[in-house]
mmCIF file of the C-alpha atoms, coordinates in Angstrom:
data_MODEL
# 
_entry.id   MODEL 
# 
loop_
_atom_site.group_PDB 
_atom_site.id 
_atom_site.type_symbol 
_atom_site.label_atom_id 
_atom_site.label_alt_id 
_atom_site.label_comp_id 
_atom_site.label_asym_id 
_atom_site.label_entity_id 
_atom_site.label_seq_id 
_atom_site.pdbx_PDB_ins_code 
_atom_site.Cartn_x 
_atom_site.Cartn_y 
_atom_site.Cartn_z 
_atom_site.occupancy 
_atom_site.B_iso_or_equiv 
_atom_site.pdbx_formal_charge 
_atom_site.auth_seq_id 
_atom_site.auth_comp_id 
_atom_site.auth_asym_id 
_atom_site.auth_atom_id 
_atom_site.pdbx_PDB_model_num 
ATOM 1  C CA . UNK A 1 1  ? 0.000  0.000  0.000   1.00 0.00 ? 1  UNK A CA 1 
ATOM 2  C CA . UNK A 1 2  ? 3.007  2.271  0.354   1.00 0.00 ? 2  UNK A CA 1 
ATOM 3  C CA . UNK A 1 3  ? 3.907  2.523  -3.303  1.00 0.00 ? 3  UNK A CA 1 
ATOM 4  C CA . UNK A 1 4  ? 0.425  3.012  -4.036  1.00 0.00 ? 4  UNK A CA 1 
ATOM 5  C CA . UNK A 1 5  ? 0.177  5.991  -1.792  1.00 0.00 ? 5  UNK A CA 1 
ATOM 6  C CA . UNK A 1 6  ? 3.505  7.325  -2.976  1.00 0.00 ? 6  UNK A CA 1 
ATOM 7  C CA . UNK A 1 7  ? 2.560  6.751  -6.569  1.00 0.00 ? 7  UNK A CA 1 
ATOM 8  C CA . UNK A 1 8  ? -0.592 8.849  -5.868  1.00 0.00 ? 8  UNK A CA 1 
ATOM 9  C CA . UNK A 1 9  ? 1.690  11.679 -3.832  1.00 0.00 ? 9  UNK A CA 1 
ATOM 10 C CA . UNK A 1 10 ? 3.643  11.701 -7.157  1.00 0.00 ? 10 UNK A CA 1 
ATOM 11 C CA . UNK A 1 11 ? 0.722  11.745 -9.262  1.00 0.00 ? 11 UNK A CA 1 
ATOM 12 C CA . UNK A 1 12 ? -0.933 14.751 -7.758  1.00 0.00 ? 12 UNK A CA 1 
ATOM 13 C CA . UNK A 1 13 ? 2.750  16.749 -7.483  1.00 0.00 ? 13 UNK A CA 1 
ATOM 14 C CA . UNK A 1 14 ? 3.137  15.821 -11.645 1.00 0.00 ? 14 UNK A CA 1 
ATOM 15 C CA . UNK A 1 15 ? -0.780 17.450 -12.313 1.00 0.00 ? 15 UNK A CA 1 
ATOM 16 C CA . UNK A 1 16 ? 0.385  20.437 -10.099 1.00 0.00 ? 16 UNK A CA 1 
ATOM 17 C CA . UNK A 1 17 ? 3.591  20.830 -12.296 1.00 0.00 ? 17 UNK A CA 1 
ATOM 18 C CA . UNK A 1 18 ? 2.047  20.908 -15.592 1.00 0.00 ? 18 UNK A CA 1 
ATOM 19 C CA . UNK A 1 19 ? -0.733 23.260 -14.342 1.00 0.00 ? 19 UNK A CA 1 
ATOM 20 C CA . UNK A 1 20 ? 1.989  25.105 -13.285 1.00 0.00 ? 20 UNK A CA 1 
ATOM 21 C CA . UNK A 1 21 ? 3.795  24.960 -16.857 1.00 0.00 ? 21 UNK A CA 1 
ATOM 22 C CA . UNK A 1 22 ? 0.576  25.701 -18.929 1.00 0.00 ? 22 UNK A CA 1 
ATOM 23 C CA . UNK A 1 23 ? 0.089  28.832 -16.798 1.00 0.00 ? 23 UNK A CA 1 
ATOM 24 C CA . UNK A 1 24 ? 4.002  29.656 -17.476 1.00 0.00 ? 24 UNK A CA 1 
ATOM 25 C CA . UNK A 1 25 ? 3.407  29.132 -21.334 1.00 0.00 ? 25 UNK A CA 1 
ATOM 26 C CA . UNK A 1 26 ? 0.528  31.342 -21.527 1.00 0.00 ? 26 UNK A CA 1 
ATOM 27 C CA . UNK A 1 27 ? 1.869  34.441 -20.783 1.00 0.00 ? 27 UNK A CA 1 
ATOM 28 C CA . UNK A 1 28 ? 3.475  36.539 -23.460 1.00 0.00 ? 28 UNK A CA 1 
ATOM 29 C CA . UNK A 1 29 ? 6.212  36.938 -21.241 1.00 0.00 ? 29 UNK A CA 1 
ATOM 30 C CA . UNK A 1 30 ? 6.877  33.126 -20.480 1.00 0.00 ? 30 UNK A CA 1 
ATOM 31 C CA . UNK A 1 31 ? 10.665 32.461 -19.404 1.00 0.00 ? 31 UNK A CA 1 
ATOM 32 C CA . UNK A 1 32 ? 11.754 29.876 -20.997 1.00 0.00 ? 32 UNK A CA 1 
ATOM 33 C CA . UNK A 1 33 ? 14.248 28.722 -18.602 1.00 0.00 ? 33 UNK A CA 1 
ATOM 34 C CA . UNK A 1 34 ? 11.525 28.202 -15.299 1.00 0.00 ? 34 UNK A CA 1 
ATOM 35 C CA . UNK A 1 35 ? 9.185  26.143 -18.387 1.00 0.00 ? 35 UNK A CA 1 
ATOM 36 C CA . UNK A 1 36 ? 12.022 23.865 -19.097 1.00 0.00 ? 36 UNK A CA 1 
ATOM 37 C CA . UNK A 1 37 ? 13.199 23.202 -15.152 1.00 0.00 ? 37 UNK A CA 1 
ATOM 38 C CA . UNK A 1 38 ? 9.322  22.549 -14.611 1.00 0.00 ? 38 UNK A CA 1 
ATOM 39 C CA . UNK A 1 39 ? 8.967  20.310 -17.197 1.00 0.00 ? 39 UNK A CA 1 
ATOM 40 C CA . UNK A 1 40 ? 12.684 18.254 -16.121 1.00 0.00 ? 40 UNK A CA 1 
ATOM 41 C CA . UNK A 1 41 ? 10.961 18.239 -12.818 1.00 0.00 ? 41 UNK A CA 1 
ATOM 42 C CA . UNK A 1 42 ? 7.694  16.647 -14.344 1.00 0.00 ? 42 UNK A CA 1 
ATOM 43 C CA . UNK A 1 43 ? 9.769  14.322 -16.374 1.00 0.00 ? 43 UNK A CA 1 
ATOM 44 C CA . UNK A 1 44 ? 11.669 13.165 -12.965 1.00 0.00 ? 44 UNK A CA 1 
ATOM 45 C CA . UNK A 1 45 ? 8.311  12.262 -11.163 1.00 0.00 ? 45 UNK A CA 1 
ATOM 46 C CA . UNK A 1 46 ? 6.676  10.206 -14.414 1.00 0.00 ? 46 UNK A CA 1 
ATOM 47 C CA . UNK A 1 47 ? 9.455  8.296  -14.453 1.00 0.00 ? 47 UNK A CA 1 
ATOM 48 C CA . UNK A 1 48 ? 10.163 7.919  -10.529 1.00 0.00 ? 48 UNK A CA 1 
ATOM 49 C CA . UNK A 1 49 ? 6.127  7.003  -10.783 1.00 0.00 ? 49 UNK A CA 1 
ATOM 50 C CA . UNK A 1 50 ? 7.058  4.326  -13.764 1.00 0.00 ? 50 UNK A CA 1 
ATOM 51 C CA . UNK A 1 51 ? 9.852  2.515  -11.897 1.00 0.00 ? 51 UNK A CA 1 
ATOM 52 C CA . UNK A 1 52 ? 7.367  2.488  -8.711  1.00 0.00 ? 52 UNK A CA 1 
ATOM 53 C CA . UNK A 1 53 ? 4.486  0.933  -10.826 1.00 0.00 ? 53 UNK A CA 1 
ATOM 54 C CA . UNK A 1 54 ? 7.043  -1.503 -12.554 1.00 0.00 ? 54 UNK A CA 1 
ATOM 55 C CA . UNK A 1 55 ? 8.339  -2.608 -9.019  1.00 0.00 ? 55 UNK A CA 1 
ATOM 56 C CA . UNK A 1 56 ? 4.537  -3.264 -7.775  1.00 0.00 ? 56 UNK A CA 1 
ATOM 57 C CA . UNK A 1 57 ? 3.978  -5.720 -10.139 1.00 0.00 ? 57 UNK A CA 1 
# 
């Protein structure tokens, strides 16, 4: 039940991040370099989120 928890922790933080980035992106006045550090930090939970769901199962 941990990993499932965690997983869900993750999942939630990874919807809050690209929220985050579509807001970013909108504005005329985006900066580039906060959009691509949010979206390494996105990448980072998917895949910590993959390795959990592979390691369930």
């Amino acid at each position: 039940m941990a990993i499932e928890a965690r997983i869900r922790e993750l999942d939630a933080r990874h919807r809050s991040l690209e929220e985050l980035i579509e807001d970013e992106v909108s504005h005329l006045s985006s900066d580039d370099l906060r959009v691509r550090e949010l979206k390494r930090q996105k990448l980072r939970l998917k895949e910590e989120m993959e390795a959990l769901r592979a390691q369930a199962h």
